[in-house]
C-alpha positions as a LaTeX table, in Angstrom:
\begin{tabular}{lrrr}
\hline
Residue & $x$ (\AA) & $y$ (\AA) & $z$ (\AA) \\
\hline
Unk1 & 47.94 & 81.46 & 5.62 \\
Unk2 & 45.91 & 78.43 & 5.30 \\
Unk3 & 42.32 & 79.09 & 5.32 \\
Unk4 & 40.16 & 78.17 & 8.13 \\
Unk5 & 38.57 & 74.70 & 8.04 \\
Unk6 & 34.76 & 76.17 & 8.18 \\
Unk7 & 35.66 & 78.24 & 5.23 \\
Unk8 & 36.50 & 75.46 & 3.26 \\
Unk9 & 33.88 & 73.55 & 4.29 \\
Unk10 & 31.50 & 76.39 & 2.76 \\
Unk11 & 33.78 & 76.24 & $-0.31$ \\
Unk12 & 34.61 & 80.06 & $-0.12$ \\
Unk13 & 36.83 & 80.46 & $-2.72$ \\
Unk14 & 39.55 & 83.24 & $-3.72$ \\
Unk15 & 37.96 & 86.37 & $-4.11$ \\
Unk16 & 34.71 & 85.32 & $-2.86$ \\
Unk17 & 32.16 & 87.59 & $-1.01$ \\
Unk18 & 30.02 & 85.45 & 1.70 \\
Unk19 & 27.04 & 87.36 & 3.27 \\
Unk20 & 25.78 & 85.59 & 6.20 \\
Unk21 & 22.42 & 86.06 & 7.84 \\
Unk22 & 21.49 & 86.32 & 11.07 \\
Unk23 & 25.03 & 84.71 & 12.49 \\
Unk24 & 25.45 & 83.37 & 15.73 \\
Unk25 & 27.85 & 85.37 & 18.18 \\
Unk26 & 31.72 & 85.04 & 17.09 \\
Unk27 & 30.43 & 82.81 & 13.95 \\
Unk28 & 32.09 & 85.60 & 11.58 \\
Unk29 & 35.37 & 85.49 & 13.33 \\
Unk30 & 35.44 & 81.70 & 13.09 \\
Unk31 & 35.51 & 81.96 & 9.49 \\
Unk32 & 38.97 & 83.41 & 9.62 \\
Unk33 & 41.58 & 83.37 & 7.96 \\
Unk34 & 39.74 & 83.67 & 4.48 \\
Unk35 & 41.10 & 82.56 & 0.99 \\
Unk36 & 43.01 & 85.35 & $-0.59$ \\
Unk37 & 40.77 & 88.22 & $-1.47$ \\
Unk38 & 37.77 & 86.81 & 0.22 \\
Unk39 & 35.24 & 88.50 & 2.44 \\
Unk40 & 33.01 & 87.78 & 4.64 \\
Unk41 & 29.86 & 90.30 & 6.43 \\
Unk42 & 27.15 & 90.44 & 7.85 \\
Unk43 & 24.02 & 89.87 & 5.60 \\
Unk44 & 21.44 & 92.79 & 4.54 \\
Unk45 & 19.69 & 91.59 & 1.27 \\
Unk46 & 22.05 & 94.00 & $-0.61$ \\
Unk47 & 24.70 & 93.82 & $-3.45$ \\
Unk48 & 25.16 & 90.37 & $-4.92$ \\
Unk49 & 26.88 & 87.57 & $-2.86$ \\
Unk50 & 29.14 & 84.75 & $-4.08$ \\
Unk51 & 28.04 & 82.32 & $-0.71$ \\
Unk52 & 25.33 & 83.40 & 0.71 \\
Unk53 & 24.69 & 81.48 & 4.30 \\
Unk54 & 21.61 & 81.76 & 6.46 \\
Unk55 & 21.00 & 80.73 & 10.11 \\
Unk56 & 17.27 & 79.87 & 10.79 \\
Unk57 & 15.68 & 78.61 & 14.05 \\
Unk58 & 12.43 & 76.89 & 12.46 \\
Unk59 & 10.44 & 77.09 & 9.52 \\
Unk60 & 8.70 & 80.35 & 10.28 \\
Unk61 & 11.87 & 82.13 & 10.33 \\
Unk62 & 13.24 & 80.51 & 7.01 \\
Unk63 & 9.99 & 82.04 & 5.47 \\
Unk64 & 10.42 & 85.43 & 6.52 \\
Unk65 & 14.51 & 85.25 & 5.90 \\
Unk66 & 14.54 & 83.23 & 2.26 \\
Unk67 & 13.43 & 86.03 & 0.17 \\
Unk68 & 16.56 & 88.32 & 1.28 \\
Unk69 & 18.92 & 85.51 & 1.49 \\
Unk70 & 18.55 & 84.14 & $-1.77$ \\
Unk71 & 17.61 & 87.35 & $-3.83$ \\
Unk72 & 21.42 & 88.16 & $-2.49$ \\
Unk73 & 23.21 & 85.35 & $-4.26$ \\
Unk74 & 24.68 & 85.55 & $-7.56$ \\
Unk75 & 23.66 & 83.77 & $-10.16$ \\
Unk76 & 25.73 & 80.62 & $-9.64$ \\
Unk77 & 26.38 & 80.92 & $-6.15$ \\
Unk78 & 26.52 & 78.74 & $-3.28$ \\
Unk79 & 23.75 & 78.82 & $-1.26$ \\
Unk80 & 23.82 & 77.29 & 2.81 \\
Unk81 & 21.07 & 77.43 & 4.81 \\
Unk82 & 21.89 & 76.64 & 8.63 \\
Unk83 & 19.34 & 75.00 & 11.44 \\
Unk84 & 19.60 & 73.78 & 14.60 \\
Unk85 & 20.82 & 69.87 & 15.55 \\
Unk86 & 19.10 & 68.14 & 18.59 \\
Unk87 & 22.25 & 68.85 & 20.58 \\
Unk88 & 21.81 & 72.55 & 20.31 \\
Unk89 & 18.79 & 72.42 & 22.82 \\
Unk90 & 16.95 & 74.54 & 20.37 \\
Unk91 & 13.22 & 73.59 & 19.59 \\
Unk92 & 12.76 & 73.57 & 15.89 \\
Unk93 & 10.67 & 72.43 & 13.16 \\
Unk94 & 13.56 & 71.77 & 10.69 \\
Unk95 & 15.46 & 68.45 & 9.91 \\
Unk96 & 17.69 & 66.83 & 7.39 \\
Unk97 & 14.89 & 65.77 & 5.22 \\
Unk98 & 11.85 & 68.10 & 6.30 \\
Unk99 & 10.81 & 71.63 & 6.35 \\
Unk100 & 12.15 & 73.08 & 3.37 \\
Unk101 & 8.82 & 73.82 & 1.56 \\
Unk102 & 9.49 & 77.11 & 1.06 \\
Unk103 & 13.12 & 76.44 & $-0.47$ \\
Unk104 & 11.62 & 73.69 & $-2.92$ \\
Unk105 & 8.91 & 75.75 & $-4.12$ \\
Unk106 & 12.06 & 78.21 & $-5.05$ \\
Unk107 & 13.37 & 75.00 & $-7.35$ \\
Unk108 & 16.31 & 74.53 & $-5.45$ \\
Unk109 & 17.36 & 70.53 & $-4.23$ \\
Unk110 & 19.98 & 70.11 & $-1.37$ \\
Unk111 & 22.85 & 68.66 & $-2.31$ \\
Unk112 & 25.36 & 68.77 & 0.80 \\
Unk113 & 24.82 & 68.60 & 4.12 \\
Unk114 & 27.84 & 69.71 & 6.79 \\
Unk115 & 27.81 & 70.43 & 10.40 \\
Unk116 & 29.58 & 73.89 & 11.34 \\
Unk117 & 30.10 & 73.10 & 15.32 \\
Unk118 & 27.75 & 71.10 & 18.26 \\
Unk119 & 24.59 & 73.50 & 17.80 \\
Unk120 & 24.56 & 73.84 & 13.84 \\
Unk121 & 23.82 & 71.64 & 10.78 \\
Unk122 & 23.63 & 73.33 & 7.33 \\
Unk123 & 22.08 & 71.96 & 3.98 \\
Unk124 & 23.15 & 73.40 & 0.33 \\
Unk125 & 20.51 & 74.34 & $-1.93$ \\
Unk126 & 21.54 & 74.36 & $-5.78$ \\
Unk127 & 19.07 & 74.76 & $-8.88$ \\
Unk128 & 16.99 & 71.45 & $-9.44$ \\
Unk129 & 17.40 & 71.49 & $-12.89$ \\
Unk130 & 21.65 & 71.19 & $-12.86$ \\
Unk131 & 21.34 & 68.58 & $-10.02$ \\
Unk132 & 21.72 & 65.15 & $-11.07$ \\
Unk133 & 20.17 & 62.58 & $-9.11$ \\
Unk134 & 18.00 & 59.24 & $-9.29$ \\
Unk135 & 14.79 & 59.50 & $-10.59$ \\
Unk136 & 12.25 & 58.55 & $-8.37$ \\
Unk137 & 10.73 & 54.87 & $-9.15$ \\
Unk138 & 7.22 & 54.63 & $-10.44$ \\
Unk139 & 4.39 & 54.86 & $-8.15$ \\
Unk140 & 3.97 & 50.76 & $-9.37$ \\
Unk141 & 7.75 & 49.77 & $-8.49$ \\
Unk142 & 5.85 & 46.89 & $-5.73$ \\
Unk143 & 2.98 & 44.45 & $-5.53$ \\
Unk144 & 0.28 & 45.79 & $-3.22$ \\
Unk145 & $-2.40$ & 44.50 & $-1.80$ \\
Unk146 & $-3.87$ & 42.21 & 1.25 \\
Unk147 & $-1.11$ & 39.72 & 2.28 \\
Unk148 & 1.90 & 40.22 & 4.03 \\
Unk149 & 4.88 & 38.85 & 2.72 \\
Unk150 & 7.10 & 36.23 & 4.59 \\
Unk151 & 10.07 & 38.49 & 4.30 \\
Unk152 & 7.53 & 41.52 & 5.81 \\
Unk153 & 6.34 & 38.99 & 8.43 \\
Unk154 & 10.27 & 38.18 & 9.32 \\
Unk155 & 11.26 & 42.25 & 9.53 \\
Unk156 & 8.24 & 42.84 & 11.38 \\
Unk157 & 9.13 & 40.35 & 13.81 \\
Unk158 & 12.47 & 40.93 & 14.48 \\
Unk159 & 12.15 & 44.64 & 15.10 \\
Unk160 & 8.89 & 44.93 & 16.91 \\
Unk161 & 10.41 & 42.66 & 19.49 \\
Unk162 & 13.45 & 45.10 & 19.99 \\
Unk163 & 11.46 & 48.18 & 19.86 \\
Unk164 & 9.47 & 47.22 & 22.61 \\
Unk165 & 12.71 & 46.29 & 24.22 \\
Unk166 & 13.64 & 50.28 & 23.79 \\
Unk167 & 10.42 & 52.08 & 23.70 \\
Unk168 & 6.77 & 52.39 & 25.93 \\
Unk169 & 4.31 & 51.95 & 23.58 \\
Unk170 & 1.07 & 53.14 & 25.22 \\
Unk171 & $-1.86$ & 52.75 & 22.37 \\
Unk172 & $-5.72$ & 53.16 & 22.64 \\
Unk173 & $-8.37$ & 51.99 & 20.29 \\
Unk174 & $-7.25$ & 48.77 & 18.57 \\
Unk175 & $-10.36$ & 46.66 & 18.15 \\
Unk176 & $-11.35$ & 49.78 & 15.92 \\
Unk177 & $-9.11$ & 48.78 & 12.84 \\
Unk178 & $-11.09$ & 47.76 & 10.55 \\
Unk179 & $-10.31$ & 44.06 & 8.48 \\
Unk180 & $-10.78$ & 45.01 & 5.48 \\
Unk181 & $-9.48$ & 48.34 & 3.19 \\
Unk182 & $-9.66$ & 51.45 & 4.22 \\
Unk183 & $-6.97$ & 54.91 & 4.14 \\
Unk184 & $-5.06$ & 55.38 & 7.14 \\
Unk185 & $-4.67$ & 59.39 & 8.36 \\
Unk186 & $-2.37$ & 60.35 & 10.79 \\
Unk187 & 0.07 & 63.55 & 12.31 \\
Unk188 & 3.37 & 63.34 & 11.30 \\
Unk189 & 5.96 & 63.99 & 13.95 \\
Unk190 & 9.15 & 62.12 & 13.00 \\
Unk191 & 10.33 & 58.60 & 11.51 \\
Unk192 & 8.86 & 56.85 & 14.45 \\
Unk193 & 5.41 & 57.08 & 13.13 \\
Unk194 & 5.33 & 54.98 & 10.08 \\
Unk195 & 7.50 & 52.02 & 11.39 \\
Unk196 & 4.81 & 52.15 & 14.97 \\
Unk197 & 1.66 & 51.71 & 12.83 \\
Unk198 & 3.59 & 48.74 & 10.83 \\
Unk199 & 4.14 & 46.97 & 14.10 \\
Unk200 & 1.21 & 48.13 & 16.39 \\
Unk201 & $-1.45$ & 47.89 & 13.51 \\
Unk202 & $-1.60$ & 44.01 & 12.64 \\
Unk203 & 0.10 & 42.72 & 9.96 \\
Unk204 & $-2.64$ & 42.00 & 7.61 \\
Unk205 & $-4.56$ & 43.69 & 5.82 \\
Unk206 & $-1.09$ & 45.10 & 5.18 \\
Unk207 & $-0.19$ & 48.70 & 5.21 \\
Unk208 & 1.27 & 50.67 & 1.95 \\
Unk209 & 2.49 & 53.89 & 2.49 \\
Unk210 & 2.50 & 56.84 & 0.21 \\
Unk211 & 6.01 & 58.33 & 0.44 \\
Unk212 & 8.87 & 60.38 & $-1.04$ \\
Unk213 & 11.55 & 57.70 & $-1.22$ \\
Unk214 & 14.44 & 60.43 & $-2.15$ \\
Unk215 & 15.74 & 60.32 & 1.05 \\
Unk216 & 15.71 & 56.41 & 1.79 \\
Unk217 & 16.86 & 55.81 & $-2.11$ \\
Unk218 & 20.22 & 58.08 & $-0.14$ \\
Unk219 & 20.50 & 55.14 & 2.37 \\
Unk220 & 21.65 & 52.26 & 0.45 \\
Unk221 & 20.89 & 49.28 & 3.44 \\
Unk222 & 17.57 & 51.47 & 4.29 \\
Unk223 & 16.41 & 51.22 & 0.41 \\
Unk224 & 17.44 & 47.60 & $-0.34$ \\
Unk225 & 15.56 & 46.73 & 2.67 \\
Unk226 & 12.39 & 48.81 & 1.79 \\
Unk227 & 12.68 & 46.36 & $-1.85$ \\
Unk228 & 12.65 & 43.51 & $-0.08$ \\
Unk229 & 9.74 & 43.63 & 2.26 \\
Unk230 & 7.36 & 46.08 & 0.36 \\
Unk231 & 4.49 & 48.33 & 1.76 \\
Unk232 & 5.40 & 51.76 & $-0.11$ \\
Unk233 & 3.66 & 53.22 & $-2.64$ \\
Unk234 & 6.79 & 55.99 & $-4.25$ \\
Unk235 & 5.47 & 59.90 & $-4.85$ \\
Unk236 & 7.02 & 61.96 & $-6.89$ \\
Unk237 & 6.64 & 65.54 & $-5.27$ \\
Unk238 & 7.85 & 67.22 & $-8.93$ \\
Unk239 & 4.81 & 65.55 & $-10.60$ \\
Unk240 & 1.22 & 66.67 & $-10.38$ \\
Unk241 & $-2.02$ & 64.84 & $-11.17$ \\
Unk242 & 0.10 & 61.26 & $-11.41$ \\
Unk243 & $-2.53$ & 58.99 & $-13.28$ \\
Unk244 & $-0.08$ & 56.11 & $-12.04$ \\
Unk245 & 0.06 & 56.89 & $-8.43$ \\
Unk246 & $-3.91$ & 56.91 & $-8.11$ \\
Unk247 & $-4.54$ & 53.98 & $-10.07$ \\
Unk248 & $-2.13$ & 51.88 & $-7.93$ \\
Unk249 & $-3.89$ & 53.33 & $-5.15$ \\
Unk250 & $-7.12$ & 51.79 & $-6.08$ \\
Unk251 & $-5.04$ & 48.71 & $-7.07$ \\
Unk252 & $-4.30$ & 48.31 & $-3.63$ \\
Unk253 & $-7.60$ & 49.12 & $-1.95$ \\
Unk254 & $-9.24$ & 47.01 & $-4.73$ \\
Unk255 & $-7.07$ & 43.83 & $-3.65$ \\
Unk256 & $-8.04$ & 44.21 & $-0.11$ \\
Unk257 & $-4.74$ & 46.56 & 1.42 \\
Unk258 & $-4.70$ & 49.58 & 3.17 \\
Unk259 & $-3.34$ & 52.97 & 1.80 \\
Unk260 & $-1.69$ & 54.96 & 4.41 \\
Unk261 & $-0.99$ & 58.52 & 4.28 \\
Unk262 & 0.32 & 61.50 & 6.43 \\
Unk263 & $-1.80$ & 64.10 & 4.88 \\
Unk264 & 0.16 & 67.02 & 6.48 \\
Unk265 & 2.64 & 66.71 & 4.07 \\
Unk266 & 5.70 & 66.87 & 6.00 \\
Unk267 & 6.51 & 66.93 & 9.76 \\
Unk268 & 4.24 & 68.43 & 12.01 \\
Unk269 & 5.92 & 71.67 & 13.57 \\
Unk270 & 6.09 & 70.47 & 17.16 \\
Unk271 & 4.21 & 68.00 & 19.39 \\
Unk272 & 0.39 & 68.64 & 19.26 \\
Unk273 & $-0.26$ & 70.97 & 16.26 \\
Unk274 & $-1.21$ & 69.94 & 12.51 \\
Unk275 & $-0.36$ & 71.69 & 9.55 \\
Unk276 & $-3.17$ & 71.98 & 7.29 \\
Unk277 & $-3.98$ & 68.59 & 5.73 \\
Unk278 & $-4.13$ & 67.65 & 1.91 \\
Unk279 & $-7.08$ & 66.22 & 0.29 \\
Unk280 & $-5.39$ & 63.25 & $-1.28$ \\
Unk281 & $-6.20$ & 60.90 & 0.87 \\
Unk282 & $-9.95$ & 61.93 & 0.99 \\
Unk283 & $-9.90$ & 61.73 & $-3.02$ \\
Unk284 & $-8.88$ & 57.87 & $-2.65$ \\
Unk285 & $-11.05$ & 56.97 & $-0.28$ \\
Unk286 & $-13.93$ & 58.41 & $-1.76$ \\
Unk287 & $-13.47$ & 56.99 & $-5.41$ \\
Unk288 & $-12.37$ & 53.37 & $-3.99$ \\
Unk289 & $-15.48$ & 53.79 & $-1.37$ \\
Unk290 & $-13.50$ & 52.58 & 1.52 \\
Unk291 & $-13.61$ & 54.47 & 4.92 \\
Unk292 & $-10.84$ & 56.74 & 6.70 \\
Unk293 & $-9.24$ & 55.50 & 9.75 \\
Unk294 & $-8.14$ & 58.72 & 12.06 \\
Unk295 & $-5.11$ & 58.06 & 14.51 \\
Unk296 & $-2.96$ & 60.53 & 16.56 \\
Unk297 & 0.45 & 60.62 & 17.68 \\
Unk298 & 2.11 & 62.04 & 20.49 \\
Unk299 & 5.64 & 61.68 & 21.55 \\
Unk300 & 7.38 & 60.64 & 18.81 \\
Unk301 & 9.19 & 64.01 & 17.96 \\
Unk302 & 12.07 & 63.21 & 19.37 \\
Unk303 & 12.88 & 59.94 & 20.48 \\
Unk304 & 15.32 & 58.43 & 23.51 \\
Unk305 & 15.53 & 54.77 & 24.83 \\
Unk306 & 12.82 & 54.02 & 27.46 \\
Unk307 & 10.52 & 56.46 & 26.18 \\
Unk308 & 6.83 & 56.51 & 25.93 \\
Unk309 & 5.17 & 56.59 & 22.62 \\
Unk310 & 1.19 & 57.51 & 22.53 \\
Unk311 & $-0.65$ & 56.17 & 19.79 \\
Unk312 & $-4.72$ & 57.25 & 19.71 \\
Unk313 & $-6.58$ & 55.12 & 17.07 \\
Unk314 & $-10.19$ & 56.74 & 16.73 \\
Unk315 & $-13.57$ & 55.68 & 14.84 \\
Unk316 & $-13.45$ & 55.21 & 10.83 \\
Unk317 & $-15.22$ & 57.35 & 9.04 \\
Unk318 & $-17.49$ & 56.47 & 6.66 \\
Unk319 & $-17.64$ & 57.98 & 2.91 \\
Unk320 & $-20.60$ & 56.48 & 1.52 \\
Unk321 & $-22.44$ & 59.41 & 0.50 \\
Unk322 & $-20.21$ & 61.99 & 1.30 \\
Unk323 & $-18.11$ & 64.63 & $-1.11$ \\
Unk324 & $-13.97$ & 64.78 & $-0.84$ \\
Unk325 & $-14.60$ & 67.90 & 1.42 \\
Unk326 & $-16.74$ & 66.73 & 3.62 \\
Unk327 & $-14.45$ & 63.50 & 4.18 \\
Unk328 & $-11.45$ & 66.19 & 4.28 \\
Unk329 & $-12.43$ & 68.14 & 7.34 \\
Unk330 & $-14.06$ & 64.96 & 9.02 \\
Unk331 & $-10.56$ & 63.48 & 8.81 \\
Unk332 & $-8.74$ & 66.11 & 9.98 \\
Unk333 & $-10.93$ & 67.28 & 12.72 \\
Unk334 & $-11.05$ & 63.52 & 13.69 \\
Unk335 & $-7.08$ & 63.51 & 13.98 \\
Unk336 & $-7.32$ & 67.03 & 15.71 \\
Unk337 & $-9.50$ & 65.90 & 18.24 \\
Unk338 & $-7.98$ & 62.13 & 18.70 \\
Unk339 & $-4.30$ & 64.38 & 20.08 \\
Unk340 & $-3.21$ & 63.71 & 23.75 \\
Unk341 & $-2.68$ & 66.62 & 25.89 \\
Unk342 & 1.18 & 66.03 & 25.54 \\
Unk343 & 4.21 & 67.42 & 27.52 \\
Unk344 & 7.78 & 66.21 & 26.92 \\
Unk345 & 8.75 & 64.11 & 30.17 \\
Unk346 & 12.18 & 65.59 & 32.23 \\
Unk347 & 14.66 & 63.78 & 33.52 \\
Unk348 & 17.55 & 61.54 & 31.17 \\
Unk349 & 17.44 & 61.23 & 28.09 \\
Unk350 & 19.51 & 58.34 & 26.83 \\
Unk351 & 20.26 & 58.21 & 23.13 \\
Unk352 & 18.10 & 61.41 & 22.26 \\
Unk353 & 20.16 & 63.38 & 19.61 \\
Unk354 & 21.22 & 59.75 & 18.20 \\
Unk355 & 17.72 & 58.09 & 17.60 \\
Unk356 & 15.88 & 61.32 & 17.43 \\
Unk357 & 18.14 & 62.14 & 13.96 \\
Unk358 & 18.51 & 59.05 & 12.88 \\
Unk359 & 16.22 & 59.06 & 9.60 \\
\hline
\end{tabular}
């Protein structure tokens, strides 16, 4: 008998064992029929496991679960770790691209992604070291600095004009940006938040951010866009006191731009809490003795057409005078206190699981 097409899809082979944690009601029997000598149980943290799979709800669960999940997998095995998709209903702190901390500190990169029915998604995690990918671009792949490019100018154009076609952008505190350099701070709730700031904040002095690009380097139109009009500064998460990164940094703040930064690290777990923020950006600010510019965002965790997007810019904070900590907890208390009381609106949601999941 033909094995079963979610079987495949988890590349269970002949002989196989698959433990799976935590599994949703009936997900064992879907599995069904199994390649010849396969099996597939229940998951306890014992004996070793050819697949191992693991259904999490959000990033607190994965963090309890990983340990047992992963200390049963053979050497060599295939390792799927399933969340739930907007569709599911299911409040969660996991995406494609974000929450997986605890899985990269492990020195595993995902390298498949597959969706196992209308309330799952599930990512495969393999050894970082056998994984062959694109390295990720110096930290000085673009210019920086003051200006804004004609081609930024163009983008910036173009798209802020049909996002406020689609979306309600309700923002507080503009005359507060400052015209010269400074480091931007803000939560981090979804894609939304960077391409907002580009066209709520004014296009000059001109916003670099500090980002990951492994994701967008995925999305070939995303990437060769990104190229052409600039304003990212590329961070290598594998690499630790980057002499490169900072000095372009300064480069930028020196020529008069503005270094932007989501000091969280990742996305926020849900709509008005902050994980604990980095000190990176304080460290830039104070050695290029520009201040910090504290905004909050609400409502851009997940994102439908019509909907409306809070942005909260707040006073800049000085660091003349003033150590990396003290900027630190000024920043984020400054962001803290800047959040909306927030409540996700009822009523229709057009194009939710679509936009929401769409970087």
């Amino acid at each position: 008998m033909r094995p079963s097409e979610l079987s495949r899809k988890l590349k269970i082979g002949p002989g196989d064992r698959c433990l799976v944690f935590n599994p949703p009601e009936g997900y064992l029997d879907r599995l069904e029929p199994l390649p010849e000598g396969a099996s597939a149980g229940s998951g306890n943290g014992a004996g070793a496991a050819d697949v191992v799979q693991m259904f999490v709800a959000d990033r607190a669960a994965l963090q309890h679960e990983f340990s047992a999940g992963y200390g049963a997998l053979k050497p060599g095995g295939r390792l799927w770790v399933a969340y739930p998709n907007v569709g599911s209903g299911v409040a969660t702190d996991l995406s494609r691209n974000h929450g997986w901390a605890v899985v990269y500190g492990a020195g595993l990169t995902a390298t498949d992604e597959i969706s196992l029915d209308g309330s799952w998604e599930a990512l495969r995690f393999e050894p970082s070291a056998q994984v062959e990918r694109s390295p990720v671009p110096g930290a000085d792949m673009l210019p920086v600095g003051r200006a804004a490019s004609p081609a930024f100018r163009a983008v910036r154009a173009i798209a802020g004009a049909l996002f406020r076609l689609l979306f309600r952008f309700d923002v507080q505190g503009r005359a507060r940006i400052p015209n010269g350099p400074y480091v931007l701070i803000a939560n981090h709730l979804g894609w939304m938040d960077a391409i907002s700031l580009l066209l709520l904040f004014p296009p000059e002095p001109r916003i670099h951010y500090l980002a990951d690009p492994t994701s967008m380097m995925r999305n070939r139109p995303l990437w060769a866009l990104v190229r052409a009009v600039g304003g990212i500064v590329p961070v290598d998460r594998r690499q630790r006191g980057n002499t490169m990164l900072f000095r372009h940094v300064q480069r930028c703040l020196e020529r008069g731009g503005v270094v932007a930064v989501f000091p969280e690290g990742d996305f926020g777990p849900s709509e008005g809490q902050l994980l604990p923020f980095k000190k990176g950006f304080a460290h830039f600010a104070a050695s290029a003795g520009v201040p910090v510019l504290p905004v909050a965002l609400a409502g851009m965790k997940e994102i439908w057409v019509g909907k409306r997007l809070f942005v909260r810019i707040g006073e800049e904070i000085s660091t003349q005078g003033r150590t990396v900590d003290e900027i630190h907890r000024l920043g984020e208390g400054a962001v803290a206190a800047l959040l909306p009381a927030y409540q996700e609106p009822a009523g229709r949601k057009p194009m939710r699981r679509w936009l929401t999941a769409l970087f």
